[in-house]
PyMOL commands that place a pseudoatom at each C-alpha (Angstrom):
pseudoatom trace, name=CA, resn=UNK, resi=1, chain=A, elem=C, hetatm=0, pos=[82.612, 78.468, -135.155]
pseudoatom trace, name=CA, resn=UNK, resi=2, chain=A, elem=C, hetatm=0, pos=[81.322, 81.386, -137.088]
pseudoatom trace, name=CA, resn=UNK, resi=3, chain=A, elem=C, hetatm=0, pos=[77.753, 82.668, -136.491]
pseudoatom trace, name=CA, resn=UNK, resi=4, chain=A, elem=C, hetatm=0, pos=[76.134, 84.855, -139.775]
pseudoatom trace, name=CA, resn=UNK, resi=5, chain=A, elem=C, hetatm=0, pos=[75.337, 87.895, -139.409]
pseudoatom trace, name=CA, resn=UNK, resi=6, chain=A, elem=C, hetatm=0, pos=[71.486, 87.187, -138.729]
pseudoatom trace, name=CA, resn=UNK, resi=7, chain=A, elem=C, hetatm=0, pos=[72.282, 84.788, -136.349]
pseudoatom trace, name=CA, resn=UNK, resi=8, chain=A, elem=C, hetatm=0, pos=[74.228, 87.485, -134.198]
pseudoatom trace, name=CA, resn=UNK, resi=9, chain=A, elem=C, hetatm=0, pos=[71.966, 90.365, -134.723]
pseudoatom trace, name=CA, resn=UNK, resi=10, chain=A, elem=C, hetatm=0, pos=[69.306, 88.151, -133.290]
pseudoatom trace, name=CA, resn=UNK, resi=11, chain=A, elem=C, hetatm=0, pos=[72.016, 87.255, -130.139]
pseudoatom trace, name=CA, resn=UNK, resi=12, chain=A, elem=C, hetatm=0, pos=[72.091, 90.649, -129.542]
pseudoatom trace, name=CA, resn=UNK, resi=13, chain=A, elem=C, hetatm=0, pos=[68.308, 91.400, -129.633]
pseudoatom trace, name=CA, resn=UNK, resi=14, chain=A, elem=C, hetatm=0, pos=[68.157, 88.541, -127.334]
pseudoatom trace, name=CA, resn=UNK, resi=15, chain=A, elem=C, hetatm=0, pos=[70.754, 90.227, -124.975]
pseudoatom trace, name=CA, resn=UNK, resi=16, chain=A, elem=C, hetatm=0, pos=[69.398, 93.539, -124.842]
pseudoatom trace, name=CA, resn=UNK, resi=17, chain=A, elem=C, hetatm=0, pos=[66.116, 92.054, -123.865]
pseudoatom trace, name=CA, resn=UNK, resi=18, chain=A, elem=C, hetatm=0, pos=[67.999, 90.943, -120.558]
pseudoatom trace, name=CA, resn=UNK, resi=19, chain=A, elem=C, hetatm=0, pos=[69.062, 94.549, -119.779]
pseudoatom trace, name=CA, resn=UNK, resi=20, chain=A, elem=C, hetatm=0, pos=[67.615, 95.793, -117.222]
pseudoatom trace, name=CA, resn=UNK, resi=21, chain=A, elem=C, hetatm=0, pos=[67.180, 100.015, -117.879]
pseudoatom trace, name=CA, resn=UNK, resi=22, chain=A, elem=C, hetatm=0, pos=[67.238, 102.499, -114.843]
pseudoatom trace, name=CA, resn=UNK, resi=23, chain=A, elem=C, hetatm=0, pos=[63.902, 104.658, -114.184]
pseudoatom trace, name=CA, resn=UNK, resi=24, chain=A, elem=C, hetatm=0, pos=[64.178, 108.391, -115.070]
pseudoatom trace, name=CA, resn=UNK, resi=25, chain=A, elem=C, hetatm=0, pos=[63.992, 108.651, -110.937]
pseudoatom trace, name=CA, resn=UNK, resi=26, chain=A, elem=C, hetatm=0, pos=[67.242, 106.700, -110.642]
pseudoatom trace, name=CA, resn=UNK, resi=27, chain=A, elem=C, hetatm=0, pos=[69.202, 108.801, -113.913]
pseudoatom trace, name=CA, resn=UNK, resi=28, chain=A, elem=C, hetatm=0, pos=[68.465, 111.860, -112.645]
pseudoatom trace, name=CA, resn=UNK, resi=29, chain=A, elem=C, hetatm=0, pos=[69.174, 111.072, -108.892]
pseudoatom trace, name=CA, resn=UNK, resi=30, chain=A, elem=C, hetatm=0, pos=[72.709, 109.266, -110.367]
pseudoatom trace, name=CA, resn=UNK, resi=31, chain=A, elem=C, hetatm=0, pos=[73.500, 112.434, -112.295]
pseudoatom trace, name=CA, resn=UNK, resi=32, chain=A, elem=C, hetatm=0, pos=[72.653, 114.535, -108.777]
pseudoatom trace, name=CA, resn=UNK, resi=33, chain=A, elem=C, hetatm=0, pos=[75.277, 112.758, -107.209]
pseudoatom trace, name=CA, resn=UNK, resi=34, chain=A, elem=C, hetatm=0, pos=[77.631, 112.788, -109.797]
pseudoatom trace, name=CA, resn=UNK, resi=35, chain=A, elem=C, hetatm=0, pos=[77.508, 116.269, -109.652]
pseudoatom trace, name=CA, resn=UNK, resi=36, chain=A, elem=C, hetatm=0, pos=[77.610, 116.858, -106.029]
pseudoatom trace, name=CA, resn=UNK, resi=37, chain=A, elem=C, hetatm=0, pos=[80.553, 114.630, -105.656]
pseudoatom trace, name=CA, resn=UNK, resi=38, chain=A, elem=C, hetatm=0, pos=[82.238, 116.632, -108.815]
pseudoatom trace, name=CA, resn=UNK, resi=39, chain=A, elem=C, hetatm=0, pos=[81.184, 120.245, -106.460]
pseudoatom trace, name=CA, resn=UNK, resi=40, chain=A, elem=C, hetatm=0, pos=[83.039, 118.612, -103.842]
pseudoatom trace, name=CA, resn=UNK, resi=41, chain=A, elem=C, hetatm=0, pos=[86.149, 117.382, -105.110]
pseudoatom trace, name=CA, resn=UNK, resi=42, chain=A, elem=C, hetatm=0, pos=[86.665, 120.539, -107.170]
pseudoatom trace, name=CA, resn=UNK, resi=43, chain=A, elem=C, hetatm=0, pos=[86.629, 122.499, -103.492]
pseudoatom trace, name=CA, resn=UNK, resi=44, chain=A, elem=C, hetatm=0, pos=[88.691, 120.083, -102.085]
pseudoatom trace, name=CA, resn=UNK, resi=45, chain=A, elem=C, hetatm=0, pos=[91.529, 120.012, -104.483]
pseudoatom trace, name=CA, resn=UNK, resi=46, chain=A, elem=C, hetatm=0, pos=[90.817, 124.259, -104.892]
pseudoatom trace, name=CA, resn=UNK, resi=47, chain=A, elem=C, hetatm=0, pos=[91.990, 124.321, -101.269]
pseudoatom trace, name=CA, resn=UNK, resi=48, chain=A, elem=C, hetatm=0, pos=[94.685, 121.319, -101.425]
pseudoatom trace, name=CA, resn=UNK, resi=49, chain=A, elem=C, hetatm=0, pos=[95.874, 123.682, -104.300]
pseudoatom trace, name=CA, resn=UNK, resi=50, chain=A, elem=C, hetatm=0, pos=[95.341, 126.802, -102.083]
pseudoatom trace, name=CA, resn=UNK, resi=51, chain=A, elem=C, hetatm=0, pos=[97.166, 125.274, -99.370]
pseudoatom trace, name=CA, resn=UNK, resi=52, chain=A, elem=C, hetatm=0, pos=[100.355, 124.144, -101.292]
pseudoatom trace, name=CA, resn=UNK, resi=53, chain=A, elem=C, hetatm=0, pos=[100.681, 127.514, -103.340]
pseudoatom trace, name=CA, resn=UNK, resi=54, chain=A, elem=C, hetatm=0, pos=[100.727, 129.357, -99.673]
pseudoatom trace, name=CA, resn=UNK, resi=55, chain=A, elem=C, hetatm=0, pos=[103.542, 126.759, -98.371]
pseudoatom trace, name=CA, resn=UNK, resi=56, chain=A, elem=C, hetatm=0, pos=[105.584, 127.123, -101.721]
pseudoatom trace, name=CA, resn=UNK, resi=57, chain=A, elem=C, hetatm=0, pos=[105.780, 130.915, -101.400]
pseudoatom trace, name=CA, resn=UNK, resi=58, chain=A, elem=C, hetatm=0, pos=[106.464, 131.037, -97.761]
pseudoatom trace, name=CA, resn=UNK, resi=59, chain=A, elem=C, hetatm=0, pos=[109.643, 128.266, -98.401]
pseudoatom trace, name=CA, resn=UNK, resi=60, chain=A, elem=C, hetatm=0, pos=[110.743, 130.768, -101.500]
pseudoatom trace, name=CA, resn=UNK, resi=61, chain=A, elem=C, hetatm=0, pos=[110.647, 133.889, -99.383]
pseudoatom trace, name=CA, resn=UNK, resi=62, chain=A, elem=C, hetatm=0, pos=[112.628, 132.094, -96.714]
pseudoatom trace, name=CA, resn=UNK, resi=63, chain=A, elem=C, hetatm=0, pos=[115.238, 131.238, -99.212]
pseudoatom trace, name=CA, resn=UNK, resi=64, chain=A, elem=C, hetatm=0, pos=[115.282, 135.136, -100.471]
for i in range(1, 64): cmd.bond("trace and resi %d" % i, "trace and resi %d" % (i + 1))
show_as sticks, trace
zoom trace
């Protein structure tokens, strides 16, 4: 069954009215985390990284 175009705009005003928004308090303490969490897996990888380039040089001078 095909709805018109009116019809479906006003489905989707009628859906949006259900969403429920976040508070400035919540986006901004979301996007804190998100960056924390970013700081944190960029220093853990930088040292995975770290840790792997040490191991790969040592096995290459062994085989020199």
């Amino acid at each position: 069954m095909k709805t018109s175009p009116l019809e479906f705009i006003n489905q989707v005003r009628a859906e949006t009215r259900k969403v429920v928004w976040p508070t400035r308090r919540e986006t901004v303490m979301t996007g804190v985390m998100v960056m924390i969490m970013t700081a944190i897996l960029a220093i853990f990888f930088f040292v995975i990284d770290t840790g792997f380039e040490a191991l790969v040089k040592m096995l290459l001078s062994l085989a020199n």
